[in-house]
Jmol script that loads the backbone (N, CA, C; Angstrom):
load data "model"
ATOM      1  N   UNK A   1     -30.223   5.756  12.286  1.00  0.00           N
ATOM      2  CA  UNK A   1     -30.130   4.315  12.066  1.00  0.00           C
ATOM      3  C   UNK A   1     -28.904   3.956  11.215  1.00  0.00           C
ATOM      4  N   UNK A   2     -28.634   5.071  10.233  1.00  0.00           N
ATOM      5  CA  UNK A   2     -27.657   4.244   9.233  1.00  0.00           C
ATOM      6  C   UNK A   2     -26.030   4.635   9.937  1.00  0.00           C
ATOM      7  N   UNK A   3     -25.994   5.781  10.988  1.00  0.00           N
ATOM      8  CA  UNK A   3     -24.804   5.686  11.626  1.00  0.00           C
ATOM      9  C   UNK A   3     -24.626   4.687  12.499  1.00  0.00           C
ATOM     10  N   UNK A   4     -25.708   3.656  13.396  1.00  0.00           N
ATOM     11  CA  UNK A   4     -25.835   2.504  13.850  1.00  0.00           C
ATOM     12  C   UNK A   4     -24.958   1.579  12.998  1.00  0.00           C
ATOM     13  N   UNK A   5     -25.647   1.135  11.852  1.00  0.00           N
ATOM     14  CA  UNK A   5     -25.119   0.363  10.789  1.00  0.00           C
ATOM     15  C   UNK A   5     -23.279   0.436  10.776  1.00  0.00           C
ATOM     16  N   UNK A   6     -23.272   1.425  10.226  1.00  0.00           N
ATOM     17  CA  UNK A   6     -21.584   1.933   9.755  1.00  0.00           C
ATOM     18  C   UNK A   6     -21.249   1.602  10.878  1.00  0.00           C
ATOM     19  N   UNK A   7     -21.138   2.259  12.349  1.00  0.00           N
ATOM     20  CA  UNK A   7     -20.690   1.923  13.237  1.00  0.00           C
ATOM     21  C   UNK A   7     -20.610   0.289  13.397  1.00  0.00           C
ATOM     22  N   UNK A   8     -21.359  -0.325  13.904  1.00  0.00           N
ATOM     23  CA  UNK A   8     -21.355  -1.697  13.647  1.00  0.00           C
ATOM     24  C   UNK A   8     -20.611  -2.190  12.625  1.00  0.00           C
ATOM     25  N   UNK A   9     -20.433  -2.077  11.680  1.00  0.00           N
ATOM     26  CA  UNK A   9     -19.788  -2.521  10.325  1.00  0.00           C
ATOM     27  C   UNK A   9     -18.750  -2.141  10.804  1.00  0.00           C
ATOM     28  N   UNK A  10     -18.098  -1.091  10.804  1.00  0.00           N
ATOM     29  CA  UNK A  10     -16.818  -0.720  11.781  1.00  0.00           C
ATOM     30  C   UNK A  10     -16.349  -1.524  12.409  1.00  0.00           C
ATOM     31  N   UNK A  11     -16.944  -1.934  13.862  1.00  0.00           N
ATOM     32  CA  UNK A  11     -16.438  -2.422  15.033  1.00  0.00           C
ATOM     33  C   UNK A  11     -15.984  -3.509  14.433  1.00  0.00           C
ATOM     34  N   UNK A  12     -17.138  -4.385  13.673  1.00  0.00           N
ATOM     35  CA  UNK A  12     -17.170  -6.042  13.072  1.00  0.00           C
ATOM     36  C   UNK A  12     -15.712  -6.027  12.344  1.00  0.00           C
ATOM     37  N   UNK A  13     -15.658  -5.253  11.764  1.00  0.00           N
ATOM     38  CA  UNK A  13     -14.306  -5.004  10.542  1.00  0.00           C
ATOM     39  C   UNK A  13     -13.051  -4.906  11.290  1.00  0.00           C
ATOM     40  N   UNK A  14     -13.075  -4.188  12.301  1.00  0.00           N
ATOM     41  CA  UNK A  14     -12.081  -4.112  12.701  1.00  0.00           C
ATOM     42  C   UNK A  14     -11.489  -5.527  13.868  1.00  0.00           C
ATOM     43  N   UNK A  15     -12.616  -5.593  14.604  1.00  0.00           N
ATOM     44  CA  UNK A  15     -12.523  -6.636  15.379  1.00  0.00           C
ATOM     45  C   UNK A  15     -12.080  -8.053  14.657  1.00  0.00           C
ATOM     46  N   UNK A  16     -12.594  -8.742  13.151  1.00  0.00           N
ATOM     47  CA  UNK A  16     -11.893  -9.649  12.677  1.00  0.00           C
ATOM     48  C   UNK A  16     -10.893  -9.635  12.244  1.00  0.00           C
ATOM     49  N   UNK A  17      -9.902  -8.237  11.627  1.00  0.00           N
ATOM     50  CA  UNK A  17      -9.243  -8.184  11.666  1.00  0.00           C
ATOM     51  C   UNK A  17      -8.180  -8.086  13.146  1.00  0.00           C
ATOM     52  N   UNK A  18      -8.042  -7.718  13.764  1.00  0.00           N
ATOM     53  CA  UNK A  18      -7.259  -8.156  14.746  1.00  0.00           C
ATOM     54  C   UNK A  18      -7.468  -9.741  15.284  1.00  0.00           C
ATOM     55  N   UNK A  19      -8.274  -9.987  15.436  1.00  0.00           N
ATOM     56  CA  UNK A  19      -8.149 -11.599  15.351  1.00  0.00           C
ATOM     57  C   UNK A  19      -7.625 -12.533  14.429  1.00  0.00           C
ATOM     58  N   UNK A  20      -7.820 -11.869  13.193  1.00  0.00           N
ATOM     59  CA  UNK A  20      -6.926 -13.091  12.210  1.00  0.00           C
ATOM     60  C   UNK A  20      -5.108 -13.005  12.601  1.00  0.00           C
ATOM     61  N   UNK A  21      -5.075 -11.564  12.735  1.00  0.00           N
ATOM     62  CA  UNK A  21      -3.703 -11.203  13.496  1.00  0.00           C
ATOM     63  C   UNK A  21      -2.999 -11.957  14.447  1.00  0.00           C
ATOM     64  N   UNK A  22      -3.858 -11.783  15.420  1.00  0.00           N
ATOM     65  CA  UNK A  22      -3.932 -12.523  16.883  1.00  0.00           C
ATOM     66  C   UNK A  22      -4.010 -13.877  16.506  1.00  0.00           C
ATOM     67  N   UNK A  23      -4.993 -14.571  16.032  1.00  0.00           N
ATOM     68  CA  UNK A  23      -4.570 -15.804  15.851  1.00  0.00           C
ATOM     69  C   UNK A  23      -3.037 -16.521  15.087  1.00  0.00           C
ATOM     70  N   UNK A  24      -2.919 -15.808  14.325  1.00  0.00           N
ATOM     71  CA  UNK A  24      -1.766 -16.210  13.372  1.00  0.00           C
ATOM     72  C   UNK A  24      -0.296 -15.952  14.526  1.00  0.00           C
ATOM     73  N   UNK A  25      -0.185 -15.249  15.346  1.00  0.00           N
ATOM     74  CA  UNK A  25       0.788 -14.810  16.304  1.00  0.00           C
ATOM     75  C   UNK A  25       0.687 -16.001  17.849  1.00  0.00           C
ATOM     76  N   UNK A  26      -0.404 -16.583  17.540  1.00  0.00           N
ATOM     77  CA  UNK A  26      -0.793 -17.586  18.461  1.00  0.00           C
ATOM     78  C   UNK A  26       0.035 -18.748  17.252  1.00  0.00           C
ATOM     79  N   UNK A  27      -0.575 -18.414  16.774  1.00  0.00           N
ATOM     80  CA  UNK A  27       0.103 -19.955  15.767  1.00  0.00           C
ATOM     81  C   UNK A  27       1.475 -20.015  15.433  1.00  0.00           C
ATOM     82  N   UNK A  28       2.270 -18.920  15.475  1.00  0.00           N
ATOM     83  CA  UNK A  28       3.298 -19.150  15.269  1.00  0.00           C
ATOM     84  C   UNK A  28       4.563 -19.586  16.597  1.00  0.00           C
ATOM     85  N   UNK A  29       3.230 -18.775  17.944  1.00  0.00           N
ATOM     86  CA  UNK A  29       3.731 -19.455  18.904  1.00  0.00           C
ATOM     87  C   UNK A  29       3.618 -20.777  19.412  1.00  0.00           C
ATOM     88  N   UNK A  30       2.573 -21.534  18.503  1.00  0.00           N
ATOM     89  CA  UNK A  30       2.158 -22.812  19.418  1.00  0.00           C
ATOM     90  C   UNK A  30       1.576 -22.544  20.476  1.00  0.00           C
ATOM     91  N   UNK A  31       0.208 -21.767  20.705  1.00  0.00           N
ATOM     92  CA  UNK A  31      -0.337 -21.459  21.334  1.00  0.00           C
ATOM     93  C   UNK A  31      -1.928 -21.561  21.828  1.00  0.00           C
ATOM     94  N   UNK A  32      -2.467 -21.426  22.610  1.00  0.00           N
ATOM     95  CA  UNK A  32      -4.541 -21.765  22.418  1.00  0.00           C
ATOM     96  C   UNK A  32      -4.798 -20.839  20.694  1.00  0.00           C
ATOM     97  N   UNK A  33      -5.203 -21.720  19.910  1.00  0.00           N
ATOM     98  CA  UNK A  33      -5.728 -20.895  18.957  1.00  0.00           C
ATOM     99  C   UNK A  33      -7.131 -19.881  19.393  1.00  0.00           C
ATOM    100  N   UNK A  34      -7.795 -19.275  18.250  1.00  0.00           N
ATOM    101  CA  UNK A  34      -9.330 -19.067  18.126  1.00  0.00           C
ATOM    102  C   UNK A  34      -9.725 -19.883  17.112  1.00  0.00           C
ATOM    103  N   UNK A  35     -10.790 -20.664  17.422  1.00  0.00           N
ATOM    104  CA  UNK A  35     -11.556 -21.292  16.448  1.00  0.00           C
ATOM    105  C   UNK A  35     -11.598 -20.820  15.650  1.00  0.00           C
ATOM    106  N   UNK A  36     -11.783 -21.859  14.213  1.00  0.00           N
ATOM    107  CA  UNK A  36     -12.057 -21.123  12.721  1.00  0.00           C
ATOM    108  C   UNK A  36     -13.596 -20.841  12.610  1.00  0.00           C
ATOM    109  N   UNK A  37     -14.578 -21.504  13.970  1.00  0.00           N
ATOM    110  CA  UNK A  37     -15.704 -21.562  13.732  1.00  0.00           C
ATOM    111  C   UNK A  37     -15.957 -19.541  14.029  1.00  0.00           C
ATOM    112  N   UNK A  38     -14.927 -19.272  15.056  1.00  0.00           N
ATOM    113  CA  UNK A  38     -15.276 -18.283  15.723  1.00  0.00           C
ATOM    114  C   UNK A  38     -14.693 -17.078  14.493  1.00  0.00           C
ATOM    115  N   UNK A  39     -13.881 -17.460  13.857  1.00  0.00           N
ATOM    116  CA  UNK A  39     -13.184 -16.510  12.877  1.00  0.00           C
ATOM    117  C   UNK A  39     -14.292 -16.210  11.439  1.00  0.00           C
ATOM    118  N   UNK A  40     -15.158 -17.489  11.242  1.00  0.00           N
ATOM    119  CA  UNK A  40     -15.504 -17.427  10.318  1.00  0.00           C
ATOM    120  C   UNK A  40     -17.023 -17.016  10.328  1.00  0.00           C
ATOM    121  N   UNK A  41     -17.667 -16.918  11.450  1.00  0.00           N
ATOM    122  CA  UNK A  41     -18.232 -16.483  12.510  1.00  0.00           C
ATOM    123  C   UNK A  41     -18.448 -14.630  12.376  1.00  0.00           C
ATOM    124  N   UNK A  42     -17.162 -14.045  12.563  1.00  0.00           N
ATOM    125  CA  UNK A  42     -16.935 -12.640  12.591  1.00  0.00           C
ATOM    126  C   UNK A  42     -17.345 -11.996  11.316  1.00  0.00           C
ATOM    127  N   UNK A  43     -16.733 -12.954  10.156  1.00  0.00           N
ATOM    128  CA  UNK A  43     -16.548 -12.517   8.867  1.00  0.00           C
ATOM    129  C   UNK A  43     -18.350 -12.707   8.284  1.00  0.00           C
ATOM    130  N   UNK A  44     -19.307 -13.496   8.832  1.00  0.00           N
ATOM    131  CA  UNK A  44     -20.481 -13.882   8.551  1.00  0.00           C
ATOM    132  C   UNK A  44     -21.712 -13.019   9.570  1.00  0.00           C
ATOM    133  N   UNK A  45     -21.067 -12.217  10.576  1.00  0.00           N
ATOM    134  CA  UNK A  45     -21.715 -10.948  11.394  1.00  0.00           C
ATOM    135  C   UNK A  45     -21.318  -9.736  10.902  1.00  0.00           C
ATOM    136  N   UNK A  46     -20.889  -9.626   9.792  1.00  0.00           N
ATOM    137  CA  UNK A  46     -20.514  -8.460   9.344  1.00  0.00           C
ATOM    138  C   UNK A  46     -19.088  -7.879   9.482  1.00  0.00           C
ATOM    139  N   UNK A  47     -18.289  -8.401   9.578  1.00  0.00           N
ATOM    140  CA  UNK A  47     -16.601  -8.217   9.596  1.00  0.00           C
ATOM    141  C   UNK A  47     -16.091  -8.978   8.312  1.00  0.00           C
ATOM    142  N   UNK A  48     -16.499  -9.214   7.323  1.00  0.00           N
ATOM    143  CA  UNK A  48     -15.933  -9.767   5.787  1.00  0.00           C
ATOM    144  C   UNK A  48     -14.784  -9.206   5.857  1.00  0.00           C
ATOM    145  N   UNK A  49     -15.264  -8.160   5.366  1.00  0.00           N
ATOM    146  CA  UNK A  49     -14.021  -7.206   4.663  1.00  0.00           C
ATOM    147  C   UNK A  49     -12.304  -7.229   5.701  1.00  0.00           C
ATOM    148  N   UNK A  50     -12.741  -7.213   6.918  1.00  0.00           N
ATOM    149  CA  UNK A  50     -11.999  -7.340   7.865  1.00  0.00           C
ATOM    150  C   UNK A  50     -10.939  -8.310   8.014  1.00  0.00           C
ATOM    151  N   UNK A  51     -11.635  -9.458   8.155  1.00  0.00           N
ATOM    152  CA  UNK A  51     -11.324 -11.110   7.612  1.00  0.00           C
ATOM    153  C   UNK A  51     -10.759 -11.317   6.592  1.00  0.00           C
ATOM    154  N   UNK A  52     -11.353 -10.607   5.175  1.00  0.00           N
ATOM    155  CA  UNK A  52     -10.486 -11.015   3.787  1.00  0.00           C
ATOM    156  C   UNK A  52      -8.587 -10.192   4.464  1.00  0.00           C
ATOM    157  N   UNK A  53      -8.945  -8.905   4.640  1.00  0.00           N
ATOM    158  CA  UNK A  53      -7.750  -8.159   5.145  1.00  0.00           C
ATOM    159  C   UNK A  53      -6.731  -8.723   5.785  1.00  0.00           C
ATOM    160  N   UNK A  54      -6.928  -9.531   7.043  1.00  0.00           N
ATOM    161  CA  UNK A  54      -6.296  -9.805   8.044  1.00  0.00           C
ATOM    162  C   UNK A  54      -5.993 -11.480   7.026  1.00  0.00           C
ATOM    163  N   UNK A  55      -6.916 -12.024   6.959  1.00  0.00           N
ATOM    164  CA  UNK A  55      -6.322 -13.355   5.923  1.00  0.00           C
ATOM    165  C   UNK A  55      -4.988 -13.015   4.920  1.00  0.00           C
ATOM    166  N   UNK A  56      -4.959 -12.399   4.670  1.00  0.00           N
ATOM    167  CA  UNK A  56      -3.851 -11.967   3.518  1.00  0.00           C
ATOM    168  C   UNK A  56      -2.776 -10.673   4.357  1.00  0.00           C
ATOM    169  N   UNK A  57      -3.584  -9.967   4.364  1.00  0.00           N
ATOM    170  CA  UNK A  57      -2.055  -9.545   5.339  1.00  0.00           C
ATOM    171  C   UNK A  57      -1.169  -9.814   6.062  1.00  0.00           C
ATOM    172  N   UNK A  58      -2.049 -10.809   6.822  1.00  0.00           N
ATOM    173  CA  UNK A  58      -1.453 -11.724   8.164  1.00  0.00           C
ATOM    174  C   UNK A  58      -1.047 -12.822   7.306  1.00  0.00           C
ATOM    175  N   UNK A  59      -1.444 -13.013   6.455  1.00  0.00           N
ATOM    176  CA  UNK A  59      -0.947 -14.353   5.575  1.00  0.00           C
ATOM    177  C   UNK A  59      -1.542 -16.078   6.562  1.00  0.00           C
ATOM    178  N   UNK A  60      -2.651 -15.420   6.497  1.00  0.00           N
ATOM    179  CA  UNK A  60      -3.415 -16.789   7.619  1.00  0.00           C
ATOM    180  C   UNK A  60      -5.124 -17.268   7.094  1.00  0.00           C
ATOM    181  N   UNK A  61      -4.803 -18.633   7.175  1.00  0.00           N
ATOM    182  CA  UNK A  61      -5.424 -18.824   6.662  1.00  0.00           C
ATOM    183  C   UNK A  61      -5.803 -19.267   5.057  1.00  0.00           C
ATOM    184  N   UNK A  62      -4.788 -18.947   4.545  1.00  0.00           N
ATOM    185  CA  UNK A  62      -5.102 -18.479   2.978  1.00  0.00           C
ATOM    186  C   UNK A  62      -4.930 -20.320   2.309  1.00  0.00           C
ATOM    187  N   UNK A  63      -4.998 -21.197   2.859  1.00  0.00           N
ATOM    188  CA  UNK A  63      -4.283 -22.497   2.170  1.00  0.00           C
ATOM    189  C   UNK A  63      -5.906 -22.779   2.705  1.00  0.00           C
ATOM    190  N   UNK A  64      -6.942 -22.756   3.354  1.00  0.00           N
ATOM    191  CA  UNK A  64      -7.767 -23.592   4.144  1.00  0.00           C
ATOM    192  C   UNK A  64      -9.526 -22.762   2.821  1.00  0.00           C
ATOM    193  N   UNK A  65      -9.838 -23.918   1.992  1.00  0.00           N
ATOM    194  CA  UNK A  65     -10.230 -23.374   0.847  1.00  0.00           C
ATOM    195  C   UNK A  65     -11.818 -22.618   1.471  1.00  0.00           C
ATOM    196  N   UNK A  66     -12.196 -23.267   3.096  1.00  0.00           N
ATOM    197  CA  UNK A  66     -13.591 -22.544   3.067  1.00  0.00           C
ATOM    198  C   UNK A  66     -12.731 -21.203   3.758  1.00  0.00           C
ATOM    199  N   UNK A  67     -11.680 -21.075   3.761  1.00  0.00           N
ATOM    200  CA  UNK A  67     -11.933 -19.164   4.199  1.00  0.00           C
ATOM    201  C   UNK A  67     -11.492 -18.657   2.894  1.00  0.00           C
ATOM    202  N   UNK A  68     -11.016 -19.470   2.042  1.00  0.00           N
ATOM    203  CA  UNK A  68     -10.529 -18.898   0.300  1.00  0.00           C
ATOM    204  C   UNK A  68     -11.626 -18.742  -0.479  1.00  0.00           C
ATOM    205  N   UNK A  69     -12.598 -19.352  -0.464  1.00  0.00           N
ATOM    206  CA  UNK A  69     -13.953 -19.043  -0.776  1.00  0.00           C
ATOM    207  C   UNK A  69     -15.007 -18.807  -0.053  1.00  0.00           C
ATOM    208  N   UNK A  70     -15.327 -19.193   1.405  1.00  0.00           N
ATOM    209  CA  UNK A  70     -16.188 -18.412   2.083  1.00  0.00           C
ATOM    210  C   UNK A  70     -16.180 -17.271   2.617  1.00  0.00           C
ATOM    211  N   UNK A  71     -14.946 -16.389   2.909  1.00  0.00           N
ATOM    212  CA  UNK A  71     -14.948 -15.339   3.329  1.00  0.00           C
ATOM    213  C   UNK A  71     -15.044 -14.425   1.932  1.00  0.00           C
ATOM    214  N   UNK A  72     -14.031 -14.530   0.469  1.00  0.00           N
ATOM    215  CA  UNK A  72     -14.640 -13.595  -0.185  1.00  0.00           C
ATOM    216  C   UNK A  72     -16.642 -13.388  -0.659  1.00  0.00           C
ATOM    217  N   UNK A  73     -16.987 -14.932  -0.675  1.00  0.00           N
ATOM    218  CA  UNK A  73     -18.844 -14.802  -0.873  1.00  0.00           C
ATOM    219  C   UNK A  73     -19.296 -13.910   0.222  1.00  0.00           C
ATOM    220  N   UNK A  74     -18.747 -14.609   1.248  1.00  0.00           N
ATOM    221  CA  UNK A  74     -19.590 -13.691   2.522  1.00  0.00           C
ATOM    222  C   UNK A  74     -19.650 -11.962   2.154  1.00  0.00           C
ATOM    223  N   UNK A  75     -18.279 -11.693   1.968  1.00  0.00           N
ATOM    224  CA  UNK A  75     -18.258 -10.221   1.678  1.00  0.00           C
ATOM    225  C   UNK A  75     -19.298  -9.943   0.637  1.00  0.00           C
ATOM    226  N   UNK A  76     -18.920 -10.463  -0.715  1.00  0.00           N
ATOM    227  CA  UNK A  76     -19.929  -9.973  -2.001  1.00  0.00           C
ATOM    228  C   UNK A  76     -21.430  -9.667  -1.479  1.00  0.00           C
ATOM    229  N   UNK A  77     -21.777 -10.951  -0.320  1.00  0.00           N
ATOM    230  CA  UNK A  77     -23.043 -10.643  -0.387  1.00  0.00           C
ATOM    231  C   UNK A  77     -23.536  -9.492   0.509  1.00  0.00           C
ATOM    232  N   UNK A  78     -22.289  -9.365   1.594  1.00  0.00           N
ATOM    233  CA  UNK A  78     -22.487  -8.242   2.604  1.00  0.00           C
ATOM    234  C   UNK A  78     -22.102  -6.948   1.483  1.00  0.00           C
ATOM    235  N   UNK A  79     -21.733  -6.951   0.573  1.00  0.00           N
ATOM    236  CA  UNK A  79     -21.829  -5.781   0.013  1.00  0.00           C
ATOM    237  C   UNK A  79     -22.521  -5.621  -1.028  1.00  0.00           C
ATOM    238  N   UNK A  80     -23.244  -6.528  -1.469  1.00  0.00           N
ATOM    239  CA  UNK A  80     -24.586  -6.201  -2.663  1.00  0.00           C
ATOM    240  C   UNK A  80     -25.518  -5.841  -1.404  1.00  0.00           C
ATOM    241  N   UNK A  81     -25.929  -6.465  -0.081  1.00  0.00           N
ATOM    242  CA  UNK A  81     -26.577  -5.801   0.790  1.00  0.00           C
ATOM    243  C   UNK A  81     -26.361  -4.682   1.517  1.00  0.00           C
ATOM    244  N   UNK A  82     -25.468  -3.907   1.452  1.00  0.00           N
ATOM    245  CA  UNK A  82     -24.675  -2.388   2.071  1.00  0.00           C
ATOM    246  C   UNK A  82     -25.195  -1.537   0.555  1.00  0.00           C
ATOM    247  N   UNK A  83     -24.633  -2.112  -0.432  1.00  0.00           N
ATOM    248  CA  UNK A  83     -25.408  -1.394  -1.584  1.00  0.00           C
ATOM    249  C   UNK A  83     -26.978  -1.151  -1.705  1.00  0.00           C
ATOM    250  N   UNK A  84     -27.608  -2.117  -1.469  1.00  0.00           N
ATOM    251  CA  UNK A  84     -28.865  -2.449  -1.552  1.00  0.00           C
ATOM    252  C   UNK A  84     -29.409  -0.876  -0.425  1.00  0.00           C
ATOM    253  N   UNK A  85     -29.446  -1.165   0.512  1.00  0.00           N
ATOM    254  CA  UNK A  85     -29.447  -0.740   2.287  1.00  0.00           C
ATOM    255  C   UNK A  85     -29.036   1.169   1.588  1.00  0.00           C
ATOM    256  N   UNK A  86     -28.009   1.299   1.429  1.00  0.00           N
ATOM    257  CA  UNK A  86     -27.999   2.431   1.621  1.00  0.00           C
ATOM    258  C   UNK A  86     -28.528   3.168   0.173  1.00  0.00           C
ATOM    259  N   UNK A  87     -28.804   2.641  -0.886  1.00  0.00           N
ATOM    260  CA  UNK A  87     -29.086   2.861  -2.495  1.00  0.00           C
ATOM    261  C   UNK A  87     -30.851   3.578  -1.837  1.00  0.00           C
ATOM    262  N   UNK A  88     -31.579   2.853  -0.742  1.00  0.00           N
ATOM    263  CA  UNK A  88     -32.535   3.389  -0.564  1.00  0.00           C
ATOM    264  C   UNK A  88     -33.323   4.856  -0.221  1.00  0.00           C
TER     265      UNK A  88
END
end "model"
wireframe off; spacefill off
backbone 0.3
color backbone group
């Protein structure tokens, strides 16, 4: 079960990160974005960490205050619950 988990946590992590990517490369083209519903979305299924990453690396996003404060909460709480989860 808990390699389920990680795995999943994985995919999620990685997958928002390439999307904040992808979006920001859309944006600089003037291009179909991805929703912020769908970005913020990823980061709230378990891709936080992913999302904070790609927000700041990619440098996207970072002016728009619910991903400046909702994506780092989202994480804290996905990781007092990863703590919680595996502490058992």
């Amino acid at each position: 079960m808990m390699k389920i988990v990680v795995w999943y946590i994985a995919l999620s992590n990685l997958t928002a990160f390439l999307l904040y990517g992808e979006d920001k490369k859309r944006a600089r083209l003037h291009k179909w974005r991805i929703s912020e519903r769908t970005l913020l979305g990823l980061a709230l299924i378990g891709g936080s960490a992913g999302a904070w990453a790609g927000m700041y690396l990619f440098r996207h996003k970072t002016r728009k205050m619910k991903f400046v404060i909702g994506v780092p909460v989202i994480l804290g709480i996905q990781a007092a619950f990863l703590f919680w989860l595996f502490s058992k």
